[in-house]
N, C-alpha and C positions, 0 to 999 in steps of 0.2 A: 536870504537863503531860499532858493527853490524847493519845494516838498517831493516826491516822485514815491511811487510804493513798488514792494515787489509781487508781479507776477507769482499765481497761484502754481509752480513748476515741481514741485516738492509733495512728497506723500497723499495723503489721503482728501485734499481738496483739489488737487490735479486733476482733473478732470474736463474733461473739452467744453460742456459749455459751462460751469465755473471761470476756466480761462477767460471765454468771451466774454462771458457777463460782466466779471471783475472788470479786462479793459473799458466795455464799454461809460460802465459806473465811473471808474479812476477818471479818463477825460470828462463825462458831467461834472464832476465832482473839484472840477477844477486841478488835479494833479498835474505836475508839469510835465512828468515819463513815469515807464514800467519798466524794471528793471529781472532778468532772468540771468540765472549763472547754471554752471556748465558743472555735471560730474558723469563718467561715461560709469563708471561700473564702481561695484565695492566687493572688495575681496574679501573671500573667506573667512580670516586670519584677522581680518584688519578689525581695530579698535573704533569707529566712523558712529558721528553722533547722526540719529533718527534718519533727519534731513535728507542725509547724504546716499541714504540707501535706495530710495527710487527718486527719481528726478527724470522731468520729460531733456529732449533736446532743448537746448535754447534759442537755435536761431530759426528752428522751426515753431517752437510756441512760442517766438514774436513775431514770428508771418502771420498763422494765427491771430494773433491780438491786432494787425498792421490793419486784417481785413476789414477787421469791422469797428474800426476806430477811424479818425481820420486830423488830427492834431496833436495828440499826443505824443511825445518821445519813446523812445523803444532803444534798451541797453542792456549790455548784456557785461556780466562783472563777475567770470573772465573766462575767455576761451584759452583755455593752457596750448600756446603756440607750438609746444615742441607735436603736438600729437596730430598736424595736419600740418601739411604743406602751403607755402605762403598763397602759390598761386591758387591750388583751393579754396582756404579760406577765402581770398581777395573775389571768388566767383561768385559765396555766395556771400557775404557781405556787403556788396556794389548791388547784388540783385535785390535782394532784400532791401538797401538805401533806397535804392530804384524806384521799386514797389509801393513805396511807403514814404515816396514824395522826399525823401529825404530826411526821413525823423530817425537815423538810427546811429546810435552810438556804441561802438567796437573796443571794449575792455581784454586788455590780453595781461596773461602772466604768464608765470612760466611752468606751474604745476608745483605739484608735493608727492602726489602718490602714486609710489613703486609700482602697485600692481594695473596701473591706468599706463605709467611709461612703457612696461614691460608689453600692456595687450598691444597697444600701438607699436612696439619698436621704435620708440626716441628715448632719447636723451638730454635733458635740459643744459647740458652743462657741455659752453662755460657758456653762462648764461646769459652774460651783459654783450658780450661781441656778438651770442647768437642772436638774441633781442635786435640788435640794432641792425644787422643784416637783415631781419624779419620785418622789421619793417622800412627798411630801405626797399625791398621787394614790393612791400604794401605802397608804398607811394608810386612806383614805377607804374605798379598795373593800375595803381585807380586814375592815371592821366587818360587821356583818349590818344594819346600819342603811341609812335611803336616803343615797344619797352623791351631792352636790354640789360640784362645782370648776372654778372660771373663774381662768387665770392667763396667763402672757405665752406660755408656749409649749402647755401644753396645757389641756384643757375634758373636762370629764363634768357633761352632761345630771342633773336630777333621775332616779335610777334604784337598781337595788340589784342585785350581786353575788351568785348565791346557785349553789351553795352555798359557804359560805369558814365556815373553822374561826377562830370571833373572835378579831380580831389578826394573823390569817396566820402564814406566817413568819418566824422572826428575820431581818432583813435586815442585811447585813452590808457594808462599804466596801472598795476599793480606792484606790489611791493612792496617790504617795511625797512629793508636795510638801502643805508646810505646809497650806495652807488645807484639802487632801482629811484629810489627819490631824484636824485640829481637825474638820472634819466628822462625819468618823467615831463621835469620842468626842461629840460633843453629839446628835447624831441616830440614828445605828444601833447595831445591838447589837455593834458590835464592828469590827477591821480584817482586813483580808486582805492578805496579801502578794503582791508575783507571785515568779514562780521568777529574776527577776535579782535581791529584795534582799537585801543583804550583810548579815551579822552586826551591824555597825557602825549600816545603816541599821533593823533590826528594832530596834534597842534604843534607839535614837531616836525613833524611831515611835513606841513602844509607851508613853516618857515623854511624848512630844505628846496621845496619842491620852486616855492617863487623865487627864493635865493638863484638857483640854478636858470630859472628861464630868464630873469635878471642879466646873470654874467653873460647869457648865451645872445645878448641884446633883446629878447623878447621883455611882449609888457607881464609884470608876475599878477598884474590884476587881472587878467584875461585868461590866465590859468585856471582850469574847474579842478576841485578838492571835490568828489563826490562820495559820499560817507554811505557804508551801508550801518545804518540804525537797526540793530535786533531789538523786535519789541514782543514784551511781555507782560498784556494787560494782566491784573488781578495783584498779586501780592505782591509788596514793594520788595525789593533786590538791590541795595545799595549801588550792586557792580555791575548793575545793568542802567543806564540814565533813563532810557526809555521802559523801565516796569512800573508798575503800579496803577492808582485810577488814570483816566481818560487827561485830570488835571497833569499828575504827575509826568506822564511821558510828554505832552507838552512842553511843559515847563525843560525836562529832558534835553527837547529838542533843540530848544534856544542855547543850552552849552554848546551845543555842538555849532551852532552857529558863533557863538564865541571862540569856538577852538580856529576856524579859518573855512568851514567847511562850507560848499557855494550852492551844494546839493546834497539833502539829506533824503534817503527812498528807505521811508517803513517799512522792516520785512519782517514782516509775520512768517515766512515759512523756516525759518530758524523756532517756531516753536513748535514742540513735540505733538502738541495737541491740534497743530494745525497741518503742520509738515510731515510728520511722524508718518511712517507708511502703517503703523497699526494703530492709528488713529480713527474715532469714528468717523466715517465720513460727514453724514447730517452735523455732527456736534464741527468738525473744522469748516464748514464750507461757512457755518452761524458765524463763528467767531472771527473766523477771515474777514467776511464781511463786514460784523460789525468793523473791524479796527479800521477798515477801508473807509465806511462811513462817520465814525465818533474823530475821527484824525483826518478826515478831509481838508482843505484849505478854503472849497468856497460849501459850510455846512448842506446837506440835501435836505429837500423841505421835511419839516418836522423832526429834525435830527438835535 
């Protein structure tokens, strides 16, 4: 199982050179990617844990991290499809792959929150036909060829994409009900988890997800399960695998590689103390970093 962390995008250690610094560390440090997710606003009204309330862009604080890295993978889990159009996203997704020599990996869902559908003007629904139109569009423009598509919710003119690295991006799914699983496995390179699924539900999934690339003739080994792991050093938490000492979330880790998972990215900015936008800064950027550094794969000297 691959190790990968998440990008500093979230509350009070967000910060631009925190950002740099963490990429630069994660590739010393032997990680295999960085991983950033997407929330455009939070409404008034709404009920939204810490995290959720400030958050940078993602595809821009992985340009950022693209700049001053130079092997690392760079993902983003998940741009909610319905709230940009295909041929935008696919502009800057191909640029950013571009840019970045090719290390970037494109997580889409479909979104959750009303007051984020409503700012945009979309609609997720229905979702699996518009999914799969979404990214029929995404493969048209990431050819170098002319690209043509007339469908129920979206259209591309005779025209051509350029510049785009042939094929783009691995594109990758989210989801937890059946039909987004079987998606997954028949159309993209792989699934995504979000930070509520359970051990129980990753390993489920991940039987769905090769099941389907399976029937659909693909190999289900070659399918990525990429798990986001929320981690919570310091007090053990039963319902979390990854809490407790530096041993314990380790240990953690390895179920989840038992569950099917082929890439697991520690993401510290699920915790309040790090992510929190009323968090102290000096005290999130310490603890960031340590988890960055005690949870590396190749330890940093003296670590």
């Amino acid at each position: 199982m691959l190790i990968s962390f998440g990008l500093p995008v979230a509350g009070a250690w967000a910060r631009p050179e925190t950002l740099a610094g963490v990429a630069r560390q994660a590739e010393e440090y032997g990680y295999h990617g960085l991983w950033a997710f997407q929330r455009l606003l939070a409404g008034r009204d709404q009920d939204l844990a810490p995290v959720y309330r400030s958050v940078l862009d993602p595809i821009v604080a992985l340009t950022w991290a693209a700049a001053g890295t130079s092997r690392i993978r760079l993902g983003v889990s998940v741009i909610n499809l319905p709230y940009v159009s295909p041929a935008y996203l696919a502009k800057q997704a191909s640029t950013l792959d571009l840019l970045s020599g090719g290390r970037f990996d494109l997580g889409l869902g479909t979104g959750w929150s009303e007051p984020e559908f409503l700012a945009t003007g979309s609609d997720p629904n229905p979702r699996g036909p518009r999914t799969e139109e979404y990214l029929a569009v995404l493969r048209a423009l990431f050819s170098d060829a002319e690209a043509e598509f007339e469908g129920r919710f979206y259209r591309v003119p005779p025209s051509r994409m350029a510049p785009v690295r042939p094929g783009g991006p691995p594109v990758l799914l989210g989801g937890l009900a059946d039909p987004a699983l079987r998606r997954a496995g028949r159309l993209a390179a792989g699934w995504v988890t979000s930070s509520r699924t359970s051990l129980p539900e990753i390993e489920r999934g991940a039987r769905i997800v090769r099941a389907a690339a399976e029937a659909a003739g693909r190999d289900p080994a070659a399918v990525r399960i990429v798990v986001r792991g929320v981690v919570r050093p310091g007090r053990r938490d039963e319902a979390l695998p990854l809490s407790g000492d530096w041993d314990q979330i380790r240990s953690g880790a390895e179920r989840y590689a038992e569950a099917g998972a082929t890439e697991l990215f520690y993401e510290p900015n699920f915790d309040p103390r790090i992510g929190g936008p009323d968090a102290d800064p000096e005290t999130a950027v310490a603890l960031g970093t340590e988890v960055l550094a005690r949870l590396a794969p190749v330890p940093p000297p003296g670590g």
